[in-house]
C-alpha positions as CSV (number, residue, x, y, z in Angstrom):
1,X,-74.6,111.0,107.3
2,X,-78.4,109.6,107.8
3,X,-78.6,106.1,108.4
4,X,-81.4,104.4,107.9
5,X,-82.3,103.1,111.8
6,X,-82.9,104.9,115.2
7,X,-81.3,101.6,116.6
8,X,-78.5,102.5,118.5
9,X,-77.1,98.7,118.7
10,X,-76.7,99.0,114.8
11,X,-75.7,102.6,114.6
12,X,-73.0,101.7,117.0
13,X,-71.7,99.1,115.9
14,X,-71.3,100.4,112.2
15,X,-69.6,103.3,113.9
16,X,-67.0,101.3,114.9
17,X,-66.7,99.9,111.7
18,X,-66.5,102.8,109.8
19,X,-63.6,103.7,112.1
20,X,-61.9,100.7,111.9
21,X,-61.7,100.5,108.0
22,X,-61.5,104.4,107.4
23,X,-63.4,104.0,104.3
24,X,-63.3,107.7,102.2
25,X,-66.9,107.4,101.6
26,X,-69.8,105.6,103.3
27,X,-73.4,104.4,101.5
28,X,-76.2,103.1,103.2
29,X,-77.7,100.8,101.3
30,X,-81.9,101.3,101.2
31,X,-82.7,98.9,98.3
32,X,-84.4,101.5,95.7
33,X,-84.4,100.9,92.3
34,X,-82.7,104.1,91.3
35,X,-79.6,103.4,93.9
36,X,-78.9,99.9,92.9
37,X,-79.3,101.1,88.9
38,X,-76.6,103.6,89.8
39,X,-74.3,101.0,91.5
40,X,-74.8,99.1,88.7
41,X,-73.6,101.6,86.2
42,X,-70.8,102.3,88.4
43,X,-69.2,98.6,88.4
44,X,-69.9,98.6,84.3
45,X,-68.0,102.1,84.4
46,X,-65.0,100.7,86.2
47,X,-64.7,97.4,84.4
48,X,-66.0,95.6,87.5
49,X,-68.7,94.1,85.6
50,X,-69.8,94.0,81.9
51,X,-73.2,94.6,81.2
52,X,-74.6,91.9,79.0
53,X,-77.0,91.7,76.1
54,X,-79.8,94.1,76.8
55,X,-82.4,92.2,74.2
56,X,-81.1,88.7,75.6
57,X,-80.6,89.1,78.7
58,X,-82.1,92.2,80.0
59,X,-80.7,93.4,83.2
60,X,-78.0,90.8,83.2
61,X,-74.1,91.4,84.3
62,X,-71.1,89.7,84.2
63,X,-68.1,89.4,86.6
64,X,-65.2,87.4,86.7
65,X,-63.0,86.8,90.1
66,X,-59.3,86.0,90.4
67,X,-57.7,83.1,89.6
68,X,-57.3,82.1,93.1
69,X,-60.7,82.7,94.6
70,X,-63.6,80.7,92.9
71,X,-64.4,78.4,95.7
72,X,-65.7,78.1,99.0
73,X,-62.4,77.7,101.3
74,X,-62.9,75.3,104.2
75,X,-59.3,75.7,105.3
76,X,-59.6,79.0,105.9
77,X,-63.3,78.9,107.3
78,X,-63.5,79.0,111.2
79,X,-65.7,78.5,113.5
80,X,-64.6,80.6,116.9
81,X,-66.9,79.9,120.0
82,X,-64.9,80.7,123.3
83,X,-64.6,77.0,124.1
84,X,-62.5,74.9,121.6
85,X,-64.7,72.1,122.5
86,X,-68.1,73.8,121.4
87,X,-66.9,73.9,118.1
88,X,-66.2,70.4,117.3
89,X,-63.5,68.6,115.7
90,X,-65.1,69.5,112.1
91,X,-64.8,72.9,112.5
92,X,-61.5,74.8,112.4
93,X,-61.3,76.7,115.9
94,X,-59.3,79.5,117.2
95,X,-60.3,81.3,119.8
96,X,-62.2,84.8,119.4
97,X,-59.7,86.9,121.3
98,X,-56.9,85.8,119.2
99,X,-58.7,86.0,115.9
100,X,-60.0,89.6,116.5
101,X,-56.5,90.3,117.5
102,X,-54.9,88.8,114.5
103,X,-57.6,90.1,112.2
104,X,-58.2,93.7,113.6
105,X,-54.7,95.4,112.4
106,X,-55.8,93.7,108.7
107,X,-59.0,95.7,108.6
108,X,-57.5,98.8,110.2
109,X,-57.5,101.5,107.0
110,X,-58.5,98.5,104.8
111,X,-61.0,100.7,102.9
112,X,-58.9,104.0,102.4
113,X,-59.6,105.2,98.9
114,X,-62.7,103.1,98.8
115,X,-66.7,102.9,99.5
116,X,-68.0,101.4,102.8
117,X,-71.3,100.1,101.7
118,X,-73.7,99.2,104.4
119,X,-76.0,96.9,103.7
120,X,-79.6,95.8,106.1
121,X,-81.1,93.0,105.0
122,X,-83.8,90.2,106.1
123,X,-82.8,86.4,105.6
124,X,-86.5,85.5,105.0
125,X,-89.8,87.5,104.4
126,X,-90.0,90.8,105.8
127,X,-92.2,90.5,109.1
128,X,-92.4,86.6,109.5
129,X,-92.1,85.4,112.8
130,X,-89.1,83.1,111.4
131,X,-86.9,86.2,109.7
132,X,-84.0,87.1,111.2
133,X,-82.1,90.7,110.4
134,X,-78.7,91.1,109.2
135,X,-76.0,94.2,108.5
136,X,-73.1,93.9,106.1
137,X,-70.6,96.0,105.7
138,X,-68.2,95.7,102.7
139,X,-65.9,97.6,100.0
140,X,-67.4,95.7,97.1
141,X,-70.5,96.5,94.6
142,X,-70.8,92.7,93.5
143,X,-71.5,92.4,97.1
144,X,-74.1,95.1,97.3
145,X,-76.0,93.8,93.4
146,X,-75.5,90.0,94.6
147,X,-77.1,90.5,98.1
148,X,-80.3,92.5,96.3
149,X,-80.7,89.1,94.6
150,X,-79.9,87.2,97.4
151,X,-81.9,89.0,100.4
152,X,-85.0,91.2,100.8
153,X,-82.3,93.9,100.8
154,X,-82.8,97.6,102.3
155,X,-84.8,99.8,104.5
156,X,-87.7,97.8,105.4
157,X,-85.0,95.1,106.8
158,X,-85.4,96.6,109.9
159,X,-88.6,96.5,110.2
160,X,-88.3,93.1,111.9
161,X,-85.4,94.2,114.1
162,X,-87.1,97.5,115.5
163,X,-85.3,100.4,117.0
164,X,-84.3,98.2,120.3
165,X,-83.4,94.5,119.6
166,X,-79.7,93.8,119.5
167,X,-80.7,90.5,118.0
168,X,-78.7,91.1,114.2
169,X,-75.8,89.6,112.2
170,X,-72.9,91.9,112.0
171,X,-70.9,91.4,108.7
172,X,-67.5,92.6,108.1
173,X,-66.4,92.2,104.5
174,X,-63.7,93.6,102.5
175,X,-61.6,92.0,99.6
176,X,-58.5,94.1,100.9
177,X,-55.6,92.6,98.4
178,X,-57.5,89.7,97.5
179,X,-54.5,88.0,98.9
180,X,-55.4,84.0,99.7
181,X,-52.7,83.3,102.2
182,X,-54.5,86.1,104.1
183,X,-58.1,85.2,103.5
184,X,-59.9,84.4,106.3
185,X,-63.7,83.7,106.7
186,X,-64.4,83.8,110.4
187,X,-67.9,83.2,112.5
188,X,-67.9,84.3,116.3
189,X,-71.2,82.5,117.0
190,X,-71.6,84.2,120.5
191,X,-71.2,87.3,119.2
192,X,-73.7,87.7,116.1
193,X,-70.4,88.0,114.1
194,X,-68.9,87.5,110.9
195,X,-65.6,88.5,109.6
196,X,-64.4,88.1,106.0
197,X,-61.3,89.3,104.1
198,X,-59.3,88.8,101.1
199,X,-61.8,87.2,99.3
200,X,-64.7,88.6,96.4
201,X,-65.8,85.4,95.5
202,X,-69.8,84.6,96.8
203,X,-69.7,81.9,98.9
204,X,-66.9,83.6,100.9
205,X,-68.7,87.3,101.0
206,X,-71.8,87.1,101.0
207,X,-72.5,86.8,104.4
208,X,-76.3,86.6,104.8
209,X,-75.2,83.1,102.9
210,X,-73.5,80.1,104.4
211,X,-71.8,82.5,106.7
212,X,-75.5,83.5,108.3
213,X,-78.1,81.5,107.3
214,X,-76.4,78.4,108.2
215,X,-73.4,78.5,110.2
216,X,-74.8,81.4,113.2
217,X,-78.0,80.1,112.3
218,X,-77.6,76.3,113.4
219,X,-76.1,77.8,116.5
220,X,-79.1,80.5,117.0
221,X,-81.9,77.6,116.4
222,X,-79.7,75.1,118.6
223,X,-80.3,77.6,121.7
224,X,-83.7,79.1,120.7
225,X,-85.4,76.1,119.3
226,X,-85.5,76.1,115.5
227,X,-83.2,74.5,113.1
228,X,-81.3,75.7,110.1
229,X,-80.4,73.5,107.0
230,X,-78.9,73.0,104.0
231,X,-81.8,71.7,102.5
232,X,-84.0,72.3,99.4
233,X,-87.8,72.9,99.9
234,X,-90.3,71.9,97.4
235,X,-93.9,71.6,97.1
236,X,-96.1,68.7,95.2
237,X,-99.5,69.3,93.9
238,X,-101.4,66.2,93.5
239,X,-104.2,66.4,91.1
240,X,-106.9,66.9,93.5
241,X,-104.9,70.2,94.7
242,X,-103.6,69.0,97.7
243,X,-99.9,69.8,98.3
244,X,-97.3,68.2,100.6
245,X,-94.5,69.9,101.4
246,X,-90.6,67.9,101.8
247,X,-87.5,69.4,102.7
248,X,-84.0,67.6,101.3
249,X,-80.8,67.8,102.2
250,X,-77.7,66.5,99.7
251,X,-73.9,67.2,99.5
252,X,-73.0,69.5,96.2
253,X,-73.0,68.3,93.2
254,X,-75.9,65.6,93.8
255,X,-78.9,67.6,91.9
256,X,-79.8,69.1,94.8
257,X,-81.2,72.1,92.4
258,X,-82.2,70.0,89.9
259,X,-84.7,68.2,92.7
260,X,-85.7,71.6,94.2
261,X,-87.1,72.9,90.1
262,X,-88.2,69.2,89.5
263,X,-90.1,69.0,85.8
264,X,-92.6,65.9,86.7
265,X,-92.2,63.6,84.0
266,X,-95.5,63.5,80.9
267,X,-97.7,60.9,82.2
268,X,-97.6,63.2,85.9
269,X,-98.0,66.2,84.0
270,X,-100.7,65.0,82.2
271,X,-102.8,63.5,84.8
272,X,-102.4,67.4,86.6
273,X,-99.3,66.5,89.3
274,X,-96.9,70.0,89.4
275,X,-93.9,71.1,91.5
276,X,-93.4,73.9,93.5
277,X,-90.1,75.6,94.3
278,X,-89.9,77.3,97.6
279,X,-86.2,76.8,97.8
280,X,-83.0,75.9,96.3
281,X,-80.4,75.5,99.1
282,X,-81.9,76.3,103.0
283,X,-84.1,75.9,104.9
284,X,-85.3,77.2,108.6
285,X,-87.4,75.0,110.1
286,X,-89.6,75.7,113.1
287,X,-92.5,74.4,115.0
288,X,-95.8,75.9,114.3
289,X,-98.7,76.8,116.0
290,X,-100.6,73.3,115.0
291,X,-97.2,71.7,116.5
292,X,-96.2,70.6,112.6
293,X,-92.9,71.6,111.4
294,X,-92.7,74.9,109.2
295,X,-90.0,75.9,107.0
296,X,-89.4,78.8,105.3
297,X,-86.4,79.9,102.4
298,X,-84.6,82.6,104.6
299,X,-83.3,83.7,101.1
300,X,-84.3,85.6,98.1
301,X,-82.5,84.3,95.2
302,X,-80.7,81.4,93.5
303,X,-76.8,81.2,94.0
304,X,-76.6,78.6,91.5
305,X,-73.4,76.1,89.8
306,X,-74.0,77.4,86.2
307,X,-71.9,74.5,84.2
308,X,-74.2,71.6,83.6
309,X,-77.3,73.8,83.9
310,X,-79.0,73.4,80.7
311,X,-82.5,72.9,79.1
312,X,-82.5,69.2,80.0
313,X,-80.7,69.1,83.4
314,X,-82.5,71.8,84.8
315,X,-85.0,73.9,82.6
316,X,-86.5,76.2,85.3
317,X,-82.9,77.1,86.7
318,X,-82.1,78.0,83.6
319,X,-85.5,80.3,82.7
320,X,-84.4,81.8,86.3
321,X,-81.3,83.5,84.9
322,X,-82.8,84.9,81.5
323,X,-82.9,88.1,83.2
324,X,-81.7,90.7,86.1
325,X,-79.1,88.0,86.8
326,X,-75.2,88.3,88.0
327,X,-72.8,85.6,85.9
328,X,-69.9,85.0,87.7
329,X,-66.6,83.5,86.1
330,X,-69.1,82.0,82.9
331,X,-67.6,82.2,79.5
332,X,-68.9,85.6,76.8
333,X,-69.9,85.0,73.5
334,X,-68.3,88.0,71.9
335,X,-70.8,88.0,68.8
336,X,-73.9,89.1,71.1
337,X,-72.7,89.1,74.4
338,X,-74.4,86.5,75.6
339,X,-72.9,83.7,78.1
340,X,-71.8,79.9,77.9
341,X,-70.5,77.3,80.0
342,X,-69.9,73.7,80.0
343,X,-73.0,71.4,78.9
344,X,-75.0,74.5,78.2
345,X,-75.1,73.2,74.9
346,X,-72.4,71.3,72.2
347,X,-71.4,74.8,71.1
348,X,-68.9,76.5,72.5
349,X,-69.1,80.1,70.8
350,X,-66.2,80.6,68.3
351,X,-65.4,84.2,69.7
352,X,-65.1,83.5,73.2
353,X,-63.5,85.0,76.2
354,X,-63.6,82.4,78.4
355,X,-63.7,83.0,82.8
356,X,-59.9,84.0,82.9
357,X,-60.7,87.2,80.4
358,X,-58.6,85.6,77.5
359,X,-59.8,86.2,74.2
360,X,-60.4,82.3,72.4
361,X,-61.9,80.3,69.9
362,X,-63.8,78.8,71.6
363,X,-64.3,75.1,69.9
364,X,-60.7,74.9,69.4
365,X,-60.3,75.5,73.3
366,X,-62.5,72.8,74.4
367,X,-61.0,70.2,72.0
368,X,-58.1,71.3,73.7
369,X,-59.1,70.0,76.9
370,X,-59.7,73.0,78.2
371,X,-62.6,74.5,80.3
372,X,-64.2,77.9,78.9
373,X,-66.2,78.5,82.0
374,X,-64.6,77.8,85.7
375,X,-66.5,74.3,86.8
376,X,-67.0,76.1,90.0
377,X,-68.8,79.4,87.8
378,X,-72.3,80.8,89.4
379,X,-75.1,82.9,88.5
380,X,-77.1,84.8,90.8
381,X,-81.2,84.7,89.9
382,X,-83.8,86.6,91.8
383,X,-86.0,83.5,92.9
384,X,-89.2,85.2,91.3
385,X,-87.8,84.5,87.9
386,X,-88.4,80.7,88.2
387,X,-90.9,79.7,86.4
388,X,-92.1,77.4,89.2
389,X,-91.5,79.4,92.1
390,X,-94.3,78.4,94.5
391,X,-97.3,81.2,95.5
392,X,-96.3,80.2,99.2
393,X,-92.6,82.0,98.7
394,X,-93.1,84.8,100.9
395,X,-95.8,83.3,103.2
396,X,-94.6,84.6,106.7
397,X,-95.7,81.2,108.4
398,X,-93.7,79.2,106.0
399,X,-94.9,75.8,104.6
400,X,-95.6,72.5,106.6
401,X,-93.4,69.8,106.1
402,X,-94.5,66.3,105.6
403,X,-91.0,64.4,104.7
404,X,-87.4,65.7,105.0
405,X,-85.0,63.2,102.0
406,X,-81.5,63.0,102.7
407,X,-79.1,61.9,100.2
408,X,-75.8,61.5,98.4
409,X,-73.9,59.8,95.4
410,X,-73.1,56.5,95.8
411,X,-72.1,53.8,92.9
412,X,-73.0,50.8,94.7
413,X,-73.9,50.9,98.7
414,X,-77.4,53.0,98.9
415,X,-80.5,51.5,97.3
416,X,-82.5,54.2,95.0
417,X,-84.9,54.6,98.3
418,X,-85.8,53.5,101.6
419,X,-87.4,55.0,105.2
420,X,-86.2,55.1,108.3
421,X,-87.9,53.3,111.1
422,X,-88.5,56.6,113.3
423,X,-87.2,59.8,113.6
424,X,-84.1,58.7,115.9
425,X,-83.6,56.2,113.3
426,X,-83.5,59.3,110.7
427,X,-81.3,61.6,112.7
428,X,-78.9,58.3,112.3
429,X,-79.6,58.2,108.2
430,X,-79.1,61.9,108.2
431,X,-75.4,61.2,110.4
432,X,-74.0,58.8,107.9
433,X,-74.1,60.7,104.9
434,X,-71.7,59.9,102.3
435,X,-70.8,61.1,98.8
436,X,-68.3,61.2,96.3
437,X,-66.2,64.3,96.3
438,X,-66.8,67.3,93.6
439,X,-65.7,70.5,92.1
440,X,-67.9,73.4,94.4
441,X,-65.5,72.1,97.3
442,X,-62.1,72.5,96.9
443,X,-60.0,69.0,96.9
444,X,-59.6,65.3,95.6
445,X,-62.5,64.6,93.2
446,X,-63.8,60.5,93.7
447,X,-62.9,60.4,97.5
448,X,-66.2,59.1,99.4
449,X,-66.7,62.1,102.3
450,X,-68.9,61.4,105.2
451,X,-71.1,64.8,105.1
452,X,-74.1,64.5,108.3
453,X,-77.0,65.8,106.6
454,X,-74.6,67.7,104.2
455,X,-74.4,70.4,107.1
456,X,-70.4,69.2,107.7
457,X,-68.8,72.6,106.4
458,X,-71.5,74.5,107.2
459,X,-72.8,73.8,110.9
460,X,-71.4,76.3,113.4
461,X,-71.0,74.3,116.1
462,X,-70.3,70.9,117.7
463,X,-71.8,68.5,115.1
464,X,-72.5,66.0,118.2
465,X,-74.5,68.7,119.6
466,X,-76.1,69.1,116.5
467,X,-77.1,65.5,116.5
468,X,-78.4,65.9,120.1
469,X,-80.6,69.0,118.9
470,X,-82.0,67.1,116.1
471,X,-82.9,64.5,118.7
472,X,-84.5,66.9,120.4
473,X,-86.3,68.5,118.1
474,X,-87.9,64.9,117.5
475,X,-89.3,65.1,121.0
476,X,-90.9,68.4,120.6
477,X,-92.7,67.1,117.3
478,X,-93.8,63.7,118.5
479,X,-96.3,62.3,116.4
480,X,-96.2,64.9,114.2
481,X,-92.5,64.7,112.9
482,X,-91.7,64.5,109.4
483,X,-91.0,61.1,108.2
484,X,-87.4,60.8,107.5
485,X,-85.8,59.0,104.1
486,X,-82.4,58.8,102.1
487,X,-82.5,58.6,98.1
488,X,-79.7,57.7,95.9
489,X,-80.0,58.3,92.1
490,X,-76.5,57.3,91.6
491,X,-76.7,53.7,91.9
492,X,-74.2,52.6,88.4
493,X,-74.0,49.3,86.6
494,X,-70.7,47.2,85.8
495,X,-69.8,49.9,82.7
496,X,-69.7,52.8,85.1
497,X,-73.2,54.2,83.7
498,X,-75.6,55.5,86.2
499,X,-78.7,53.0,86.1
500,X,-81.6,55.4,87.6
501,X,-82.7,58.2,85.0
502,X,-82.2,60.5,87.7
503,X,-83.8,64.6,87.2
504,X,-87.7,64.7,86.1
505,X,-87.8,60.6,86.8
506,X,-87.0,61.3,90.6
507,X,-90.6,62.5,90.7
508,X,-91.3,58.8,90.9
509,X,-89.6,58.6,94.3
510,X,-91.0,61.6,95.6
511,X,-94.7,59.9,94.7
512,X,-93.8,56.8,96.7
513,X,-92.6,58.6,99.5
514,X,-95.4,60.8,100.0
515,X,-98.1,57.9,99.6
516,X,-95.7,56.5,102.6
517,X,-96.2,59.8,104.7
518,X,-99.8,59.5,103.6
519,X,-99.9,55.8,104.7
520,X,-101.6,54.6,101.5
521,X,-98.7,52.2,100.5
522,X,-96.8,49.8,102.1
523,X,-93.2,49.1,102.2
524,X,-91.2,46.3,103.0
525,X,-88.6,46.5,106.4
526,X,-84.7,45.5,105.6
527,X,-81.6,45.9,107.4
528,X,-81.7,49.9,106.6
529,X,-84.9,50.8,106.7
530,X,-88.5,50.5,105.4
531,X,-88.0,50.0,101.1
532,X,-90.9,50.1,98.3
533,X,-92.2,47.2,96.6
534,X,-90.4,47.2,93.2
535,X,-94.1,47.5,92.1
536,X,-94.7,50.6,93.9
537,X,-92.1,52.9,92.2
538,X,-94.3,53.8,88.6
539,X,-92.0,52.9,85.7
540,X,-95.1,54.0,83.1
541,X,-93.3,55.6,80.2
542,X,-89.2,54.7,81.5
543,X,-87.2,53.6,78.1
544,X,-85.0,50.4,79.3
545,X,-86.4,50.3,83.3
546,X,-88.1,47.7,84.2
547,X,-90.1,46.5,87.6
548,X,-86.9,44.2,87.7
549,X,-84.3,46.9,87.2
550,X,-85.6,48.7,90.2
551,X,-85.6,45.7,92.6
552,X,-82.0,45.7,91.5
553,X,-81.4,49.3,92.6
554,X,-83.2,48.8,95.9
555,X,-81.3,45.8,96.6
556,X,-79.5,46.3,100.0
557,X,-75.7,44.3,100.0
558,X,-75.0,43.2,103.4
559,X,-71.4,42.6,103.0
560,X,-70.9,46.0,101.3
561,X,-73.2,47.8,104.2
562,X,-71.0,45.8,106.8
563,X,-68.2,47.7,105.5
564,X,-70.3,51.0,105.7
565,X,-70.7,50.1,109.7
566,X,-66.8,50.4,109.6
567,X,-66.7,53.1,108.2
568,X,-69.4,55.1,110.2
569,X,-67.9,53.8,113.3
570,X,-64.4,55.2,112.1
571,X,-66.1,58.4,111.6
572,X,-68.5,58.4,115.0
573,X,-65.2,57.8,116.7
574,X,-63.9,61.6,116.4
575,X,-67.1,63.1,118.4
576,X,-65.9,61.2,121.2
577,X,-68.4,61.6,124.4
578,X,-69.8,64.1,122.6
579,X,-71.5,61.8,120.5
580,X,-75.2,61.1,121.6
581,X,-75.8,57.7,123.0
582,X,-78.8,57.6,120.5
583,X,-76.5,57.7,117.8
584,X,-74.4,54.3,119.2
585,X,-77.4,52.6,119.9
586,X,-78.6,52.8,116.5
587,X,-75.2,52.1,114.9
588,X,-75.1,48.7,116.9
589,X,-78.8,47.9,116.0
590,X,-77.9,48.1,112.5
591,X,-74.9,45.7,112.8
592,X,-77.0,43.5,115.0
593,X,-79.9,43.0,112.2
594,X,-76.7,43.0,109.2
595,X,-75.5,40.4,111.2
């Protein structure tokens, strides 16, 4: 069988693989058009995914999981570094010896009567400097179509690794049973490694994902000097052509898309301001040659929460999926096979299947209190569909970043914006995270979840250590660090009703906080941080918001941010020594100016 690199590390390693799982039938995985449109015939064939409305949605495939694996599971998510202590008491540990031990007989013959599917791929442009190479091996073709969308998938992956380095992600995937109590998604950090089993569903299988591209990647830049995040990138053009470049980080569910495909709102549009997508979801970020930090979008595509998606919320992530795109666990509209979900639109399609396969009518469901599309449902879009997508995408070098925005959902504690004093102050912003629960992680719904710059299920190591990196990472930029700032659109009134418009409108915050990282405006300094005049934020155009209104939502409460010192102490408390000093110095200095 030809593979498709002279390097023996790889060859060697998928040797072993291949004789662990004892697949019948082994594919290499080169990324031509004519072998994924045969794939792709082959799930339709089997039932494994429907093909959708050619005229509609051109190119576009459904598939629907199992009832018991929609969702990201953190419980069975582990993080196995040698020492127990190296991964942190956020990270479920065991160590490597054991896991291999326990999970080696479960992959032994795992893929008899099935296709091993071996899959190179590049998490970021093919030959930039920041790229890093990754094999997958797995039993399942919505693997194989979902990483073509998701990576620069094939052949040409190597490129970057050569026919020496040993520096690649192994991936071991199969959905064996699809059995839950014996689904495991496992990182070895000091081994390149990732094992997964028993699940099909994305965030758990494909492993050039969270899997690589944050959890062994936050542990690769810790030791080599670069940083992986969960963070959108986004460009904005000013009207003289100039474009600044800010990186954001926010717990799911908080518009974190939304922000990254931002519509600016007329009276921008009109005097020429436009927004640039680089990315949806993470970001490496790494010093450049001019000592500024650069960042690029190690992935390909848009791995996106489909209900609540609709011409409003989020028009470009919608124009992203109108074609070559994978639905996952969406409703059908039987009449012309097209797909729905929740706040798509206020019509639920009459004949429906809805995510579970059961034939409905649809309006009749929904009255019923019932969901037609699973809350947690995805679609998979190349990243060159969005109609925004910036022209620096694929730029090698990456894009300099001028501010990095951290934020979350809270009703009454964070003001709509406000800066932190340096970039140790900003590591401390980034630390205290909070938001209100959601659907993509399963759980409560409401509870308020401390989640450090939203990296807490995702950051493959000690998140003290983490801290202490970013801290470092501050020294190496100097002068030339990012500012560092925390938003909150989710500020609500005495009814419960969110006070800030919130999706195109946040392009008023992003304007203030540029002009801040330009220095052309000044801000006022409170307990938290550095805050705009109410003047400052431009209200031009805003039904019902007023100069006033937003001095409301950038009022800082002392008593209720006393409480939030509680809190963040409660939570500091678990990293015990591991905890940088920085981090308790700052915590007191905010008490001491509450106080």
């Amino acid at each position: 069988m030809a593979t498709l690199t002279k390097n023996p590390n790889v060859n060697k390693w998928v040797d072993e693989m291949i004789a662990l799982c004892k697949p019948d039938k082994v594919v290499w995985i080169d990324g031509s058009k004519a072998q994924l449109d045969g794939l792709r015939d082959e799930a339709v064939s089997t039932g494994e995914m429907i093909k959708l409305n050619e005229e509609k949605l051109p190119g576009c495939l459904y598939h629907r999981t199992l009832p018991n694996d929609v969702a990201r599971v953190e419980d069975r998510t582990f993080i196995c570094s040698r020492k127990k202590e190296d991964a942190g008491p956020t990270n479920n540990w065991c160590d490597p010896k054991e896991m291999y031990a326990k999970l080696t007989p479960m992959y032994d013959g795992v893929m008899k009567g099935r296709t091993m599917y071996i899959i190179p791929y590049s998490m970021g442009p093919i030959g930039s400097p920041l790229a890093k190479v990754g094999v997958e091996v797995t039993d399942s073709i919505y693997v194989v179509l979902n990483m073509a969308i998701m990576t620069r998938m094939g052949a040409d992956a190597f490129k970057n690794l050569g026919d020496e380095s040993d520096d690649f992600v192994r991936g071991l995937h199969s959905k064996a049973d699809v059995d839950p109590e014996k689904r495991y998604i496992v990182q070895f950090p000091e081994d390149n490694t990732i094992w997964s089993i028993n699940s099909a569903y994305g965030g758990n299988v494909l492993l050039g994902k969270k899997c690589f591209a944050l959890r062994i990647a936050s542990y690769q830049g810790k030791n080599e000097g670069w940083m992986a995040e969960h963070m959108l990138i986004l460009g904005i053009q000013k009207p003289n052509g100039e474009i600044k470049y800010v990186t954001a980080a926010f717990p799911s569910a908080c518009g974190k898309t939304n922000l990254a495909m931002l519509i600016p709102p007329e009276g921008y549009t009109k005097r020429g301001y436009k927004v640039w997508t680089v990315g949806d979801d993470i970001a490496w970020l790494k010093p450049g040659e001019d000592g500024r930090l650069y960042a690029i979008n190690p992935e390909n595509g848009f791995f996106g929460v489909a209900p609540g998606t609709n011409e409003k919320s989020n028009f470009n992530a919608l124009a992203s999926t109108r074609k070559n795109t994978i639905f996952t666990n969406v409703a059908i509209n039987n009449d012309d096979m097209t797909v729905w979900w929740e706040k798509l639109d206020k019509n639920p399609p009459v004949n429906a299947t809805e995510w579970k396969g059961e034939k409905v009518n649809g309006p009749e469901y929904v009255a019923a209190g019932n969901k037609l599309a699973h809350p947690n449902s995805r679609f998979t879009a190349p990243a060159e569909n969005c109609p925004c997508i910036s022209p620096e995408f694929n730029n090698p070098k990456g894009v300099p970043i001028s501010a990095i925005i951290f934020g979350g959902r809270r009703a009454k504690t964070a003001p709509l914006v406000y800066q932190s004093f340096n970039w140790q102050h900003g590591t401390f912003v980034g630390s205290i995270m909070a938001s209100e629960t959601t659907a993509a992680a399963t759980g409560a719904v409401g509870v308020v979840r401390r989640d450090p710059m939203a990296m807490l299920p995702f950051c493959g190591y000690h998140m003290g250590d983490y801290w202490a990196h970013w801290l470092e990472m501050g020294k190496i930029l100097g002068d030339k660090a990012p500012k560092i700032f925390n938003v909150n659109w989710f500020r609500t009134d005495d009814n419960g009703d969110f006070i800030w418009p919130g999706y195109g409108d946040n392009m008023r915050v992003l304007d203030w906080i540029i002009d801040r990282c330009e220095g052309t405006v000044d801000a006022v300094e409170t307990p938290i941080g550095y805050e705009p005049k109410p003047e400052d934020i431009n209200v031009e155009g805003l039904e019902g918001i007023t100069t006033e209104t937003v001095a409301g939502l950038l009022s800082v409460d002392k008593e209720l941010w006393k409480e939030e010192a509680k809190g963040i102490e409660e939570f500091y408390a678990k990293f015990g020594e591991k905890l940088p000093k920085e981090m308790s110095d700052e915590l007191a200095a905010l008490k001491a100016r509450l106080a």
